[in-house]
N, C-alpha and C positions, 0 to 999 in steps of 0.2 A: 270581320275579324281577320288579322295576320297571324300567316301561322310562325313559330318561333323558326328561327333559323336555323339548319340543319347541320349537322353536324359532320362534315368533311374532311379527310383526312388532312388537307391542305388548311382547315380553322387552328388545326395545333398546334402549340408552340411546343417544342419541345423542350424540357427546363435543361439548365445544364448540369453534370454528371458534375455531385458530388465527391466522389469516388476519386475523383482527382485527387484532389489537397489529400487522400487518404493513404497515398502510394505511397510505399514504404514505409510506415509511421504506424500499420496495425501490427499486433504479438506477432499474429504468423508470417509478417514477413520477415521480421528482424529473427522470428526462433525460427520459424518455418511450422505450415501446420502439422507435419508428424510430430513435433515436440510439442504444440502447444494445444494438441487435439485434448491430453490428459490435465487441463487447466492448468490454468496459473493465476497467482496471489499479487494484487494489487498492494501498494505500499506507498506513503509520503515521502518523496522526497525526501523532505526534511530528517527524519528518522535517519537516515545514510549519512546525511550532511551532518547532522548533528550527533553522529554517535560519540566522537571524540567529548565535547561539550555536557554530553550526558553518562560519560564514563563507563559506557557499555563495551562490557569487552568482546575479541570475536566468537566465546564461546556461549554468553548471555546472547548477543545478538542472532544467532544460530538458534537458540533457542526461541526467543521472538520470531522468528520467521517460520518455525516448524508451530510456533501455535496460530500465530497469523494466518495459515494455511485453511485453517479450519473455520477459519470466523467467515461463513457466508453471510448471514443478515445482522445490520445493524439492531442490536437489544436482545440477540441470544449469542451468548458467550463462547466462545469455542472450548470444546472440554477433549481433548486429546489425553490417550494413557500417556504417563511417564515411559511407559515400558514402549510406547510406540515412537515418540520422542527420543529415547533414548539407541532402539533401532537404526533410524535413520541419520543417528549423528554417527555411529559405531561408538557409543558409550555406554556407559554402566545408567539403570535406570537411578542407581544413588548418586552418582554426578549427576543426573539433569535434578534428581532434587537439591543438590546444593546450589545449583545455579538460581533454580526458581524463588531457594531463599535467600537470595542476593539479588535476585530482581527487584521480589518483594521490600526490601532492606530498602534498595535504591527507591521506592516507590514508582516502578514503571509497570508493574503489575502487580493484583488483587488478587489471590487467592480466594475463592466463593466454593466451601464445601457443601455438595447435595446428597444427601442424606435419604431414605425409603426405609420402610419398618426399623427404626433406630440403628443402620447399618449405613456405614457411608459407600456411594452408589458410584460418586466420580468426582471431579473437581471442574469447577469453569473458572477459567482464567478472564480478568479482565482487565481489559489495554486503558480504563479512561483515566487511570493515575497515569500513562504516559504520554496520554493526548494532553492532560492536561499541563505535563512538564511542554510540551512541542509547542504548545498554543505558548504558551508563556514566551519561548524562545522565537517564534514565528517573525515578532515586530524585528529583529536585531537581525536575523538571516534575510528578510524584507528590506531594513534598511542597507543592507550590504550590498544584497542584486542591486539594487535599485543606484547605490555611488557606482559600482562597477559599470553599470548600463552609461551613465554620465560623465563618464571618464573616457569611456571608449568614441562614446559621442564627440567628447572633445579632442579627441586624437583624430577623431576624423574629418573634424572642422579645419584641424590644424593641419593636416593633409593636404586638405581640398585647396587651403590658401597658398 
């Protein structure tokens, strides 16, 4: 019987360093990790691109982003106060509730009140009436990159010749 063959420092390949393609292109280097030690809030794209098209103005979008904030897992809502919302824009907590019903109006969010011994306990906001306006809008912002990709393509053909 042969015995397995042993294991040498010289049998290892060493794989290569992922970390490459990662330079420059993580949060903390474009914030830096002092700023991005206290997290931060992932978002689509599209949302940005499409604010115009979905007539969110900059102070409803302000407010989408301060409830955004709070939404860590997909299928629990983020329930942020008005009053804390309102803090951090330096507005009245009655302005963020006019906003939230002109979001609502818009349908880009769902108001879900929760309720404990017949008393209402907090609100959770939900984004899927405006995933669902974004999905809707996705193909049209898709076929746009997609001519812009094929134009620049062709300018660069036309270059090269």
């Amino acid at each position: 019987m042969t015995e397995p063959p042993s294991k040498k420092s010289a049998d290892i390949i060493p794989l290569p360093a992922k970390q490459e393609k990662l330079v420059g292109r993580l949060a903390q280097d474009k914030w830096s990790k002092q700023v991005i030690k206290l997290g931060y809030t992932a978002l689509p794209n599209l949302l940005l691109q499409a604010q115009a098209r979905l007539e969110i103005t900059p102070p409803e979008l302000n407010v989408l982003l301060q409830i955004a904030q709070h939404w860590w897992e997909a299928g629990n809502n983020p329930h942020p106060s008005k009053d804390s919302i309102a803090n951090r824009m330096g507005v009245s907590p009655r302005q963020v509730q006019r906003i939230l019903t002109q979001l609502e109006k818009k349908k880009l969010v769902a108001r879900i009140y929760r309720y404990s011994g017949g008393r209402q306990i907090n609100t959770d906001y939900s984004f899927q009436p405006l995933i669902d306006q974004l999905k809707a809008l996705e193909p049209e912002f898709s076929k746009e990159v997609e001519q812009k990709r094929l134009r620049k393509k062709k300018l660069e053909k036309a270059k090269a010749s």
